[in-house]
N, C-alpha and C positions, 0 to 999 in steps of 0.2 A: 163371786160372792153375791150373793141375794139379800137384799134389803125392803124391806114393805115397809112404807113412811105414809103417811098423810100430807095434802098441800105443805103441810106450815113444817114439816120435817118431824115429826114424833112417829117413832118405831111404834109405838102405841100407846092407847085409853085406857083412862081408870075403868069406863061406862061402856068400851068397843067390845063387840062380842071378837072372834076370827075373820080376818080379813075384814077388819075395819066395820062386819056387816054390809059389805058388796062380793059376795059368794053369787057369780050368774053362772052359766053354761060354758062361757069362753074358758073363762078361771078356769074353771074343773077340769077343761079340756089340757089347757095350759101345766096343768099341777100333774094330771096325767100322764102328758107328755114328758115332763122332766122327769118323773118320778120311773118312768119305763127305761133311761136313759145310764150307762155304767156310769159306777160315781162311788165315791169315798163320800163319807156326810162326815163334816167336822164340825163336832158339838163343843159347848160349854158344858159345865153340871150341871146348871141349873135345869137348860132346855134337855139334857138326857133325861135327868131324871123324870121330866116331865112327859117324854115319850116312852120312856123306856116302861113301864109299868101304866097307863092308863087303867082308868073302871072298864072292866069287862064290855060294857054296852058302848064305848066311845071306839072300842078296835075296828078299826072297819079295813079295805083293801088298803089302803095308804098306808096304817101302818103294819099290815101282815109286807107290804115290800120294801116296810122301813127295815122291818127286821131282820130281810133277806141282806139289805146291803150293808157291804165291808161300813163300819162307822169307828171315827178314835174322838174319843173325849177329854179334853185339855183338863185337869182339877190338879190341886196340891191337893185336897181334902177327900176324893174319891179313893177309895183303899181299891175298887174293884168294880169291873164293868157286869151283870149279872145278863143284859138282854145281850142275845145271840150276836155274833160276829161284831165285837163290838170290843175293845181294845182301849184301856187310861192312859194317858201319857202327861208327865208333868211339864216338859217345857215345849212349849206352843212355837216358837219363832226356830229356833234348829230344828225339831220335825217337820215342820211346814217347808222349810225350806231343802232339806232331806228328800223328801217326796217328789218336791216339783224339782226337783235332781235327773231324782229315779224316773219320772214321769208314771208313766200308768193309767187309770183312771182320773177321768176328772176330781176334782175336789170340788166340795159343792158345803156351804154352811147353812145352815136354819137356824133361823131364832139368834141365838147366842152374838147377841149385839157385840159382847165384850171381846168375844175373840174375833170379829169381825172388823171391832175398830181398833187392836192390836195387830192385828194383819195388813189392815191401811196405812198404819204406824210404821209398819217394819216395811212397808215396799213389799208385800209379797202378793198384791192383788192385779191380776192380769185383767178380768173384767169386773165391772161394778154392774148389776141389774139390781135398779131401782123400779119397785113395783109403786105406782103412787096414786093412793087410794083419794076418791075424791069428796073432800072433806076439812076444813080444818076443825084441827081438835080443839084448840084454845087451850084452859084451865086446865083440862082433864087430862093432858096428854102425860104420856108419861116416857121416859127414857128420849130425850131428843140426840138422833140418831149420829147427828155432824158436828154436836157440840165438840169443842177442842181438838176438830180435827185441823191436819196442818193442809195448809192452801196445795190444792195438787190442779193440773191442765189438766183437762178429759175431753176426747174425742168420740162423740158418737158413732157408734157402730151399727143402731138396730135399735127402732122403736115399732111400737105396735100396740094399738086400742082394745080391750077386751069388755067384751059387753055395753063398748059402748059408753063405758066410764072411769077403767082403771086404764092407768098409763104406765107400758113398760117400755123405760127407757135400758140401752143396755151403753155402758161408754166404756171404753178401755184409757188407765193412764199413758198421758202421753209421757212423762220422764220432763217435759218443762215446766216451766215456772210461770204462772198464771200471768197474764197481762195486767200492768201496774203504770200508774199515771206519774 
């Protein structure tokens, strides 16, 4: 699971353009590379909808390979998926857990905070990658990412500096119980 937070933890700005407005070379490099990589994309509706149909002039290669890949979208409210290879499903927690059964491709989330912090909820997250843009948002921020999550240990696995200012940290749960005084 992918997460892009600011210092202070806001998944995002009223006033942030994409990627916080720190898009350098490394990023692109980085977004590249996953995006080349086999993967199931588990969306929410909202972030489908948003990709699934963009203005003409925003299509660029990223999403002509969003297109290409297997993607399933969690909705009660979506009657039907319309962009290619791309599959509804109503309950989030038995298919997620179905698949990483089945194994397969990776599972990989964008955007869809909701079904990300549903998936935290249910124990179904094997690694957490925190992309953390350097910045706090303050006022403007909007959706904070860790609000009402429950206390989980996490082991880093893999960090690494992109341009110079973003920080990707990647940690896997560890299954205990946070140290407590």
């Amino acid at each position: 699971m992918e997460v892009f937070v600011s210092v202070d933890g806001w998944a995002g700005s009223a006033v942030s353009p994409g990627y916080f407005g720190y898009h350098g070379p490394e990023l692109r490099q980085w977004i590249d590379e996953q995006l080349a990589e086999p993967q199931l994309l588990v969306l929410g509706r909202r972030t489908y909808e948003m990709f699934a149909d963009p203005p003409e002039e925003v299509r660029d290669a990223d999403w002509d390979r969003m297109t290409e890949l297997d993607k399933v979208v969690f909705s009660h409210t979506l009657p039907a998926a319309t962009w290619p290879n791309t599959r509804v499903c109503r309950d989030l927690v038995p298919e997620i857990t179905r698949l990483k059964r089945e194994g397969g491709v990776p599972m990989r989330t964008m955007g869809s905070l909701s079904i990300a912090r549903q998936l935290c909820a249910a124990g179904l997250v094997d690694r957490l990658l925190l992309m953390t843009f350097p910045l706090l948002v303050g006022p403007d921020g909007r959706e904070p990412f860790f609000a009402g999550a429950a206390a989980a240990d996490l082991e880093l696995v893999g960090h690494r500096a992109l341009d110079g200012r973003v920080l990707l940290l990647e940690y896997r749960p560890t299954g205990r119980d946070i140290p407590r005084a």
